[in-house]
C-alpha positions in Angstrom: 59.4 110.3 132.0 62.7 110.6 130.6 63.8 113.2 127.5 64.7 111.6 123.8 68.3 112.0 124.7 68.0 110.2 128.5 66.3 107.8 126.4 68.7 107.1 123.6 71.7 107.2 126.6 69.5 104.8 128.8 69.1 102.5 125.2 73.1 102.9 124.5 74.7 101.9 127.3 72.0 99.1 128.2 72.6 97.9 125.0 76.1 98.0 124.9 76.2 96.6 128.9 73.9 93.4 127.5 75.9 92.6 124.4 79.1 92.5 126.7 77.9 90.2 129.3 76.1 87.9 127.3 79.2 87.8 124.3 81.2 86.8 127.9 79.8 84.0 128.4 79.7 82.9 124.8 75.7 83.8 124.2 74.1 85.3 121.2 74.1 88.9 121.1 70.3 88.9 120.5 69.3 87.5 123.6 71.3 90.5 125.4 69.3 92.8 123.7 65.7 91.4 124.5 67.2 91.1 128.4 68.0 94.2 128.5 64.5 95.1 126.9 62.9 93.5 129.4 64.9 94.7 132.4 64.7 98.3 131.8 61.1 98.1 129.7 58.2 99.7 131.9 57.2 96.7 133.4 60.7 95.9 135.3 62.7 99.0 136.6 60.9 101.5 133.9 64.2 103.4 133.0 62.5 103.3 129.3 59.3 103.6 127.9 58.0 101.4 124.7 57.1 105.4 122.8 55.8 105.8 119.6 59.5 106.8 118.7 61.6 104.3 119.9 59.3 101.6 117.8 59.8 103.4 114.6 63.4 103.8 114.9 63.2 100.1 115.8 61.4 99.5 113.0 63.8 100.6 110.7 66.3 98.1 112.0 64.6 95.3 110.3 63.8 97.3 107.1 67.7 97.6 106.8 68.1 93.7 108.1 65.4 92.7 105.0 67.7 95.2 102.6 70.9 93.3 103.4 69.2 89.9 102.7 67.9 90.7 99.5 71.5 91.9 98.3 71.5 88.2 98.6 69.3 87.3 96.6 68.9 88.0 93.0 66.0 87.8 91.2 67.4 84.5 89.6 67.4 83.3 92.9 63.9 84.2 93.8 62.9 82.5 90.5 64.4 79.7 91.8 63.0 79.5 94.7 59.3 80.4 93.8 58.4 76.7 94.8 59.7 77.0 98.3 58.0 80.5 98.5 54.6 80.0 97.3 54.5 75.9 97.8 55.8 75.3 100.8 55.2 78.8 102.5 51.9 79.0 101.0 50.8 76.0 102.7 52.8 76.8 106.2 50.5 79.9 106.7 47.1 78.5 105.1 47.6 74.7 107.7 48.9 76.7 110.4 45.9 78.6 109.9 43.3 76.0 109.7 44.5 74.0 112.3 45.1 76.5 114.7 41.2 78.1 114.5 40.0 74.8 116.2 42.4 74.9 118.6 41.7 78.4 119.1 38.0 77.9 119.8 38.7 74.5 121.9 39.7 77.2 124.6 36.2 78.7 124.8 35.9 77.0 128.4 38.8 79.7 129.4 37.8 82.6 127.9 35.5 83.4 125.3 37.1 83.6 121.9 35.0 84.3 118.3 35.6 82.8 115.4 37.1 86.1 113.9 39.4 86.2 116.8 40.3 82.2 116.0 41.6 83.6 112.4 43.6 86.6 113.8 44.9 84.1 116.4 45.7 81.7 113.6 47.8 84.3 111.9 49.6 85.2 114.9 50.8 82.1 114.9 51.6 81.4 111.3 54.1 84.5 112.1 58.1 83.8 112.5 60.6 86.1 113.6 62.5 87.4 110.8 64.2 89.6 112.6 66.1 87.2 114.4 66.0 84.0 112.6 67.4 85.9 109.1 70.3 87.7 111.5 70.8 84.6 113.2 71.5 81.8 110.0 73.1 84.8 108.2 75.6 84.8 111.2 76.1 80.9 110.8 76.7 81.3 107.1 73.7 79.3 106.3 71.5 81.4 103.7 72.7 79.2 100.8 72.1 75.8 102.5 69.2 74.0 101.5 67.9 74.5 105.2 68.7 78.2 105.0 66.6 78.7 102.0 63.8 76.7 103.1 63.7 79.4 105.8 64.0 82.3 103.6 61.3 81.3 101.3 58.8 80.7 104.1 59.8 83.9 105.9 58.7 85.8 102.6 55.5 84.3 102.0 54.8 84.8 105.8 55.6 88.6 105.1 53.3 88.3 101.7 50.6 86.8 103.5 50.6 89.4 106.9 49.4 92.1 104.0 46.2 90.4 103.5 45.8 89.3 107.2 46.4 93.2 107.9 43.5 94.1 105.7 41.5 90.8 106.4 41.0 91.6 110.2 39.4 94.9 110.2 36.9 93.4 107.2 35.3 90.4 108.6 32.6 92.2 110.5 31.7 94.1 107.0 29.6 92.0 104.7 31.0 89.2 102.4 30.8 91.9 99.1 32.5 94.7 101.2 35.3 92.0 102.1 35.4 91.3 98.4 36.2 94.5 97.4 38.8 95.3 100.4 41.2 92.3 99.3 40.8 92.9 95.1 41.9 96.7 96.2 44.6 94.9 97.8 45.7 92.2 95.1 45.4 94.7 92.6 47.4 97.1 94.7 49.9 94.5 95.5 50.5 93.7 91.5 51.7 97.3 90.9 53.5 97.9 93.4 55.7 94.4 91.7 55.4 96.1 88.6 56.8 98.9 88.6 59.6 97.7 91.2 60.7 94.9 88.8 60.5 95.7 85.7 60.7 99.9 85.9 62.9 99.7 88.7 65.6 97.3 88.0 66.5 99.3 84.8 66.4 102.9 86.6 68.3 101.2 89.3 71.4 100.4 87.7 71.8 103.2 85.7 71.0 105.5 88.8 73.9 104.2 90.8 76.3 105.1 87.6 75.5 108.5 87.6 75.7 109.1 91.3 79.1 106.4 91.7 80.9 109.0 88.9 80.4 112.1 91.1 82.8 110.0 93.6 81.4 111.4 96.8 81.1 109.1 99.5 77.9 111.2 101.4 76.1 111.2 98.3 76.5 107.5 97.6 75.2 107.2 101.3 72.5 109.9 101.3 71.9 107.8 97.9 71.4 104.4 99.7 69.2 105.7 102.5 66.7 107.6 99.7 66.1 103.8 97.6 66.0 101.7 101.0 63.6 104.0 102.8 62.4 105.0 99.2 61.5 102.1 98.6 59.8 100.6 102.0 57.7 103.4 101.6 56.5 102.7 98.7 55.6 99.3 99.4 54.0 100.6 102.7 51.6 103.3 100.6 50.6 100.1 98.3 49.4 98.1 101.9 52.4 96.6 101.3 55.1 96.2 104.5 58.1 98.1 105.1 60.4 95.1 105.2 59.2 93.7 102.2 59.9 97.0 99.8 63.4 97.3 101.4 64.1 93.6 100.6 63.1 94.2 96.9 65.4 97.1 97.2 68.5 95.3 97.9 67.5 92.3 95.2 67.5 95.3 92.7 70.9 96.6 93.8 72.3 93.5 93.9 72.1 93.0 90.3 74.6 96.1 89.9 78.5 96.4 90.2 78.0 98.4 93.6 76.5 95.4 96.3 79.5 95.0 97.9 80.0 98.4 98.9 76.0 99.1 99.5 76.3 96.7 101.6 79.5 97.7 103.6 78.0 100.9 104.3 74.6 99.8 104.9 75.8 97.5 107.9 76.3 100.1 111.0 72.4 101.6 110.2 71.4 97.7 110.5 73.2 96.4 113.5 72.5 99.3 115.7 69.0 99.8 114.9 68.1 96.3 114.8 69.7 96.0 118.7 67.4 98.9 119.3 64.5 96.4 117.8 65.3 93.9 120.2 65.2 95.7 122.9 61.7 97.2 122.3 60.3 93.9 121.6 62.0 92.8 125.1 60.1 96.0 126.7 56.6 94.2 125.9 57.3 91.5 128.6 55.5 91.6 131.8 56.7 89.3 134.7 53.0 89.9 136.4 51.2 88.3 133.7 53.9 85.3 133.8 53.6 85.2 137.4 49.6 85.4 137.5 49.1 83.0 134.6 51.7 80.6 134.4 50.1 78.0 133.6 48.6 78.9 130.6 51.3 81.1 129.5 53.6 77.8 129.5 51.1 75.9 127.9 50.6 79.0 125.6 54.3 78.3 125.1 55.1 74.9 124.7 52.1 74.2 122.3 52.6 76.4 119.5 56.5 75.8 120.0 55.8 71.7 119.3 53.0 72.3 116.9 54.6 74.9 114.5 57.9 72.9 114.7 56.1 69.9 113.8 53.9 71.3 110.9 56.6 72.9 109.6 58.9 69.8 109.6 56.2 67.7 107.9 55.7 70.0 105.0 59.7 70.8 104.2 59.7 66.8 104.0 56.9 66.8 102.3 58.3 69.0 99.6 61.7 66.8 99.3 63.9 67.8 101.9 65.7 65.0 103.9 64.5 64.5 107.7 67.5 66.6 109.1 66.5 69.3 106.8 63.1 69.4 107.6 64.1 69.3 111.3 66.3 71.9 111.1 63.8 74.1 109.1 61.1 73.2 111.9 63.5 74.4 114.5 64.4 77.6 113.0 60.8 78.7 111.8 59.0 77.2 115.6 58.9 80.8 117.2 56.4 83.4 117.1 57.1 86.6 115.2 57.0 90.2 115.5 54.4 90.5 112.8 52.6 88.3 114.9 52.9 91.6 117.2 51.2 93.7 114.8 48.1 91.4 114.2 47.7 90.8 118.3 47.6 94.7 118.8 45.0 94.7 115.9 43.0 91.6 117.7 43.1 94.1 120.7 42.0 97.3 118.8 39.6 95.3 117.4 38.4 93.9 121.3 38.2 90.5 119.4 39.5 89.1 122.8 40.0 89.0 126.5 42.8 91.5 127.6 44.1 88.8 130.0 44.4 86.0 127.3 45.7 88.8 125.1 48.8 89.3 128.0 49.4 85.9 128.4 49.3 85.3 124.2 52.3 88.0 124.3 54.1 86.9 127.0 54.3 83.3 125.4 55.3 85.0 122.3 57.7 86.8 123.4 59.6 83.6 125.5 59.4 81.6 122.6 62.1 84.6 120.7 64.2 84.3 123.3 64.8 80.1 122.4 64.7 80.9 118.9 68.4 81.0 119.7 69.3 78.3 121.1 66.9 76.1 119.2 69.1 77.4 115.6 72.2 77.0 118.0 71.5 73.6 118.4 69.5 72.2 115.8 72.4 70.3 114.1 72.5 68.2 117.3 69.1 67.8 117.6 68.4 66.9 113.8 71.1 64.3 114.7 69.9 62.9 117.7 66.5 62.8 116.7 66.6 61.5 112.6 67.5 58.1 112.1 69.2 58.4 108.8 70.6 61.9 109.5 74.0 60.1 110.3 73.5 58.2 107.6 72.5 61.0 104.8 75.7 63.0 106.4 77.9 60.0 105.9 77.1 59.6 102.2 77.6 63.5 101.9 81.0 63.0 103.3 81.4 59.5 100.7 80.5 61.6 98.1 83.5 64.1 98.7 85.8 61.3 99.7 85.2 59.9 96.8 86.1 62.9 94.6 89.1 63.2 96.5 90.1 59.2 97.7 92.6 59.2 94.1 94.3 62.5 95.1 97.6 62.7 96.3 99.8 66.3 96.8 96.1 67.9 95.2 94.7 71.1 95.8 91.8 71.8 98.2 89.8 74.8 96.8 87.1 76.7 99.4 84.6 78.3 97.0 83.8 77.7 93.4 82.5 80.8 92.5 84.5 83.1 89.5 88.0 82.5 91.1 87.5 79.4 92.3 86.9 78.1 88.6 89.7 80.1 87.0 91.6 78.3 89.7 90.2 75.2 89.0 90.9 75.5 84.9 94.4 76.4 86.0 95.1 73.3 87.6 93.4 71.3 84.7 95.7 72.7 82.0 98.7 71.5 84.3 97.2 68.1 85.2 97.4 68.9 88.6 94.7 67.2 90.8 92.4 69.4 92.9 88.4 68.9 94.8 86.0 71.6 95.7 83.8 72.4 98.0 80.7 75.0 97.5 77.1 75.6 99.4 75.6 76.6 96.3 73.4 73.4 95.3 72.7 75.2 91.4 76.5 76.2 90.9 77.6 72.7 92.2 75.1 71.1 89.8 76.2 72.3 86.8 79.9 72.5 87.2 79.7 68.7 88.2 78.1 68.0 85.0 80.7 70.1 82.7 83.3 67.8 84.2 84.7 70.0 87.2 85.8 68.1 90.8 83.6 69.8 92.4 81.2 68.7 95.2 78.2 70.2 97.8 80.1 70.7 101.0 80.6 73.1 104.0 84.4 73.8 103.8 84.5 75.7 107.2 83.4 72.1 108.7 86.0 69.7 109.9 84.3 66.1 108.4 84.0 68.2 105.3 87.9 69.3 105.1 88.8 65.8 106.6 86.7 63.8 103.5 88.4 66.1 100.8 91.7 64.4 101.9 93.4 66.6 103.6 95.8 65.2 105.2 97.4 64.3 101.8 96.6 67.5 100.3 99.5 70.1 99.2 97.6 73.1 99.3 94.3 74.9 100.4 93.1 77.8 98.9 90.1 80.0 99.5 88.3 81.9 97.7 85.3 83.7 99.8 85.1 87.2 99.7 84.3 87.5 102.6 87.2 87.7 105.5 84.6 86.1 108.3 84.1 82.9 106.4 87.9 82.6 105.2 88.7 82.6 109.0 86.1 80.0 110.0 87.7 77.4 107.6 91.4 78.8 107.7 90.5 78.2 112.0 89.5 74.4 110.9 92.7 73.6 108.3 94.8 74.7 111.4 93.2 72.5 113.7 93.3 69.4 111.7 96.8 69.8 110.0 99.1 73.0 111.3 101.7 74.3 109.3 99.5 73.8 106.2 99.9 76.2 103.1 97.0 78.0 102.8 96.6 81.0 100.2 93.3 83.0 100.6 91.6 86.0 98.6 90.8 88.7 99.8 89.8 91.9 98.7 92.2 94.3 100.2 94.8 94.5 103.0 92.6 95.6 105.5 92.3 91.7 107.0 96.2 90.4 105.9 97.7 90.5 109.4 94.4 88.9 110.8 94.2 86.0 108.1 98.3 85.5 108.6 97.8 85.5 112.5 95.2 82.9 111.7 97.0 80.3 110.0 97.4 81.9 106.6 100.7 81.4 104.4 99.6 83.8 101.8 97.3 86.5 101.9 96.3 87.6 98.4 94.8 91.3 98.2 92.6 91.5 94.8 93.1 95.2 94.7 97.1 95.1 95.1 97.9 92.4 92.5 95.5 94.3 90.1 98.2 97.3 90.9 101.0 95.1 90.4 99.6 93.8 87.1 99.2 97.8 85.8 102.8 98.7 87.1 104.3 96.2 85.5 102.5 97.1 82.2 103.3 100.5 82.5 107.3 99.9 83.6 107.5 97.9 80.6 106.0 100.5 78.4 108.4 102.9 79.2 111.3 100.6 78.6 112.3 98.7 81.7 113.8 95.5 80.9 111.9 92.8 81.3 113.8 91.1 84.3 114.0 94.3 86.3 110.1 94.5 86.3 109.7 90.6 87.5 112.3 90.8 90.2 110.6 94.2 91.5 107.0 92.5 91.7 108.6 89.4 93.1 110.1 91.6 95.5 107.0 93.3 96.7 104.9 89.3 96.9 108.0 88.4 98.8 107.8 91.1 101.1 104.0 90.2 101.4 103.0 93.5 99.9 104.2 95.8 102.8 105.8 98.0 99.9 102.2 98.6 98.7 100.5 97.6 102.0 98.7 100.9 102.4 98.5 104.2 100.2 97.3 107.8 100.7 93.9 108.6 101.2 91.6 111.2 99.8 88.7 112.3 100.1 86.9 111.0 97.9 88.3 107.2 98.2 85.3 104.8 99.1 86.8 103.4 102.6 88.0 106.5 103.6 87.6 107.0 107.5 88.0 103.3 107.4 89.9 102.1 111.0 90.8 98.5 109.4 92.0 99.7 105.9 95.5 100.3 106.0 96.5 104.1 105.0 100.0 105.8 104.3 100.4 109.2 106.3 103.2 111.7 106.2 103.9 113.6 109.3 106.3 116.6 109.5 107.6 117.1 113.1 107.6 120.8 114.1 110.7 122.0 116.7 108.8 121.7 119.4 108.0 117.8 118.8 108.6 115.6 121.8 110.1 113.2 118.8 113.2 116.0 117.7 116.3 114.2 119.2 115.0 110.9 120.2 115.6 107.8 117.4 113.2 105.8 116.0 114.3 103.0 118.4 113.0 105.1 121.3 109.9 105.8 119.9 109.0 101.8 119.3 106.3 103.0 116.8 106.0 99.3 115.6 104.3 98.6 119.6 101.7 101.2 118.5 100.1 99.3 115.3 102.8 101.4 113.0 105.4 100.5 110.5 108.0 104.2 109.3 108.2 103.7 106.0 110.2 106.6 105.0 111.8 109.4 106.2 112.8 112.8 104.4 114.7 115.4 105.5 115.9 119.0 104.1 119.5 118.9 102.8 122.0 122.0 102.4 120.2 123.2 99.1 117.2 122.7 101.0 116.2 119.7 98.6 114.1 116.7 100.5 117.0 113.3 100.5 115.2 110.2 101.5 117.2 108.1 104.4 116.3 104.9 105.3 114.2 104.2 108.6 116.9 102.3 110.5 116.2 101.9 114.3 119.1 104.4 115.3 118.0 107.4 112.9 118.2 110.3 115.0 115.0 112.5 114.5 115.7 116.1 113.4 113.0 119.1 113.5 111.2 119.6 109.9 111.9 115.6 109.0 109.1 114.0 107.5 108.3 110.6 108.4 105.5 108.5 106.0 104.0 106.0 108.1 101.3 102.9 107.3 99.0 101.8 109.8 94.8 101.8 109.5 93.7 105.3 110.4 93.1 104.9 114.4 96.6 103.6 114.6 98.7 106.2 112.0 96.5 109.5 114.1 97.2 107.9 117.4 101.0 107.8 116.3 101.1 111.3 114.6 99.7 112.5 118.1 102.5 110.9 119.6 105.4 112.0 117.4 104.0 116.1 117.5 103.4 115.7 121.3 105.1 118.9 123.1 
């Protein structure tokens, strides 16, 4: 049996080796990890052992996936969506339920199953992976389509509704009073545990994060956001409550304060690694024996619940007034077992409700159907295309829609995002009477700037038929707006595709993406942080009595140069990206005698091949004053010179290692 850290090397590098290979050959990262799960679980090669250890590490993977999607969602947003949540999952779980405990007992000819293992079986099934379908649509960019909450909202009351099945199981041998008593306990535990999260919590919350963001100390911040997350999932878990569920309440409640966007930065290497390490234990369950020995019933096993869930699932989203492609995409993304499903089959099999063989076969089928969860997400848009007659047809009066916004335009503006600086944009282009059309996945915010009068439409802009109905072609501009650098690229990948050369100015927050959004396509970049500098320089210069045509043509100097006189600035250590390797950093290095850079130029050196631009150089003059020189490529290096660089921070310590080599 291998030690904790043979373990955790066996888990690295397996992990690492199946992410690699399957990102080769263009397959989703998940899959790698439950491969690798299963090849070196304890029923394959056994270099790793499913211990107690490794699952509660693992389990914190998909506490710190729920956190990230409940910075999300606000609680506006869950108000919003309380029919999807308790309507339509409600009746998921209860009809998955019902139907399945006839099916269940149909198999009594096989192997003898109770009616309290029917229920528990029942509830296994209602179960979808949230682990992976939540990681999997939030990779996609599809949270905030009306498929994507669909999704969410059933994946929250599945989460709800394990809680009761948890307690429900152990209670239906007790007597009907006893089980009365054990689900009140519960309700009533369930109600406070709301309580005081929501309405005690959200007021603590933001104030808490004031007082610890003013001490400007990055490992308390972090120590911080660790104490709520797991702070919070435990309190959920001491109310009979799940983990996951208390850390996604935790990240609603911080995403109602100023500091999401950095919560969420720092929260993202806990998530990704831990979650891998998730997938990976949940690939260790698999055994090829059981597959082998019971194929047949593992494939029915498989194939059954896969149609029947998708099916069920499909009917109710249309049901509740989504359009067929809708539903089937919902049906496709929800059709897989889940690992909650996991935790009430172990139960079943505490409980000896069933046969240990059935029991095997149950989990393998389970576990096959997470591994097409991927590919059944990855393809659903074909599928709901191929297999809903009006799905063209719904899509085509989508497009209409926008192409009818934008049939008029001519030399108009194409804006990616109609959130706060999308609609300053927009009131921009009003005043001047200049035409513009946008596109937003936000079905509320789309509703109601529509009806104030804005050109604004429901639309994917990272989709080609979307950009091509918004008239591109005879457009003069795009702009986009998304925060996020990920989704900028996607569309910024499309506008090059369909019309190169276009001018396309994107937001961003700060420099650390400029040279990959210019490489991209990208005419302008434009860093929030930067221009806010700008704006406060200029202020400030004109304070102090610079005229006001020396201030303009030194800001227009610095756009013109594409910031690369502000690109960058001098860390300390209480900066919030500091240690950063993509934000961009200024660095002075002083070259000692024995440099290998005294004597050579700047030229020889070819710092600009190694990621790093000289921005300055000093050097001591006769009175032993610093005079500043200018960095021209034949600038002969002398000892004690100080050269500032800018470069993120792997690049700038990689060059001052080079410049002070001996």
């Amino acid at each position: 049996m291998p030690s904790v850290l043979q373990l955790t090397l066996i888990l690295l590098a397996s992990g690492v080796a199946g992410v690699v290979i399957f990102r080769y050959f263009g397959l989703p990262p998940i899959l790698g990890y439950l491969a690798i799960g299963v090849l070196i679980g304890p029923h394959a090669f056994g270099l790793a052992n499913d211990s107690a250890t490794v699952k509660y590490l693992a389990e914190f993977g998909v506490v710190f996936l729920m956190f990230s999607i409940g910075l999300e969602f606000n609680l506006h947003k869950l108000r919003a969506m309380r029919t999807i949540v308790f309507d339509l999952g409600g009746s998921q779980v209860i009809l998955t339920m019902l139907l399945a405990i006839p099916a269940s007992l149909s198999m009594n000819w096989i192997y003898p199953i109770s009616w309290h293992a029917a229920i528990a079986l029942g509830g296994a099934l209602a179960m979808s992976s949230t682990a992976i379908v939540t990681k999997l649509i939030s990779d996609r960019a599809e949270l905030e389509t009306e498929h994507g909450r669909n999704v969410v909202g059933i994946l929250l009351f599945q989460d709800l509704a394990v809680v009761f099945l948890l307690i429900l199981l152990p209670s239906l041998g007790k007597n009907p009073s006893d089980l009365f008593v054990a689900l009140t306990a519960a309700s009533i535990k369930i109600t406070i545990a709301l309580v005081l999260i929501f309405f005690i919590g959200q007021s603590l919350m933001s104030h808490w994060f004031r007082l610890v963001a003013k001490l400007r100390s990055q490992e308390l911040f972090m120590l911080n956001l660790l104490l709520i997350v797991l702070g919070m999932a435990g309190l959920t878990e001491h109310f009979g409550l799940s983990l996951e569920l208390g850390a996604f309440l935790a990240g609603m409640l911080i995403s109602e304060t100023p500091y999401r966007h950095q919560v969420e930065e720092d929260v993202k290497p806990f998530r990704d690694v831990l979650l891998g390490l998730f997938f990976i234990t949940i690939g260790m369950l698999l055994d090829f024996n059981v597959i082998r020995e019971q194929w047949l019933l593992v494939l029915l096993l498989l194939i059954g619940p896969l149609i029947f869930k998708f099916g069920l699932i499909a009917l109710l989203s249309k049901a509740f007034g989504s359009s067929p492609g809708i539903s089937i995409r919902t049906g496709l993304c929800l059709a897989q077992a889940g690992e909650f499903g996991f935790m009430l089959l172990n139960q079943i099999d505490g409980l000896d409700l069933i046969d240990p063989t059935l029991s095997q076969a149950v989990l393998a089928a389970m576990l096959i159907s997470m591994f097409c969860a991927p590919f059944l997400i990855e393809y659903s848009d074909r599928i709901a295309m191929r297999f809903s007659s009006n799905e063209w047809l719904l899509q085509s009066l989508a497009l209409t829609r926008v192409a009818a916004k934008s049939v008029r335009n001519e030399n108009h503006v194409v804006i990616c995002g109609f959130g706060r600086s999308g609609q300053s944009l927009a009131r921009m282009l009003d005043q001047e009477k200049i035409p513009y059309i946008a596109l937003d996945l936000d079905p509320d915010r789309v509703k109601e700037a529509a009806a104030a009068g804005d050109n604004v439409v429901y639309g994917d802009a990272s989709r080609e038929n979307y950009l091509v109905a918004t008239g591109l072609s005879r457009a003069k501009a795009v702009v986009i707006t998304y925060a996020d650098s990920a989704a900028s690229l996607r569309v910024l990948r499309q506008v090059e595709h369909l019309r190169p050369g276009m001018t396309v100015l994107v937001r961003t927050r700060d420099d650390a993406d400029i040279a990959k959004l210019q490489a991209a396509g990208a005419t302008e970049v434009v860093p929030e942080l930067i221009e806010g500098s700008l704006m406060i320089a200029s202020h400030v210069l004109l304070i102090m009595g610079v005229p006001m045509h020396k201030v303009v043509r030194r800001i227009t100097t610095v756009r013109e140069e594409r910031y690369s006189l502000l690109r960058g600035y001098f860390r300390g250590s209480a900066d919030d990206d500091f240690g950063s390797n993509e934000s961009w950093r200024l660095h002075a290095i002083t070259l000692l005698p024995q440099s290998r850079a005294v004597g050579k130029t700047l030229g020889d050196l070819d710092l600009e091949s190694d990621g790093v631009s000289v921005q300055a150089v000093r050097r001591k003059s006769r009175n032993a004053d610093y005079v500043k020189l200018e960095p021209t490529p034949d600038l002969c290096l002398e000892a004690n010179d100080i050269l500032v660089v800018s470069g993120n921070s792997e690049a700038t310590d990689l060059a001052e290692a080079k410049l002070l080599r001996d």
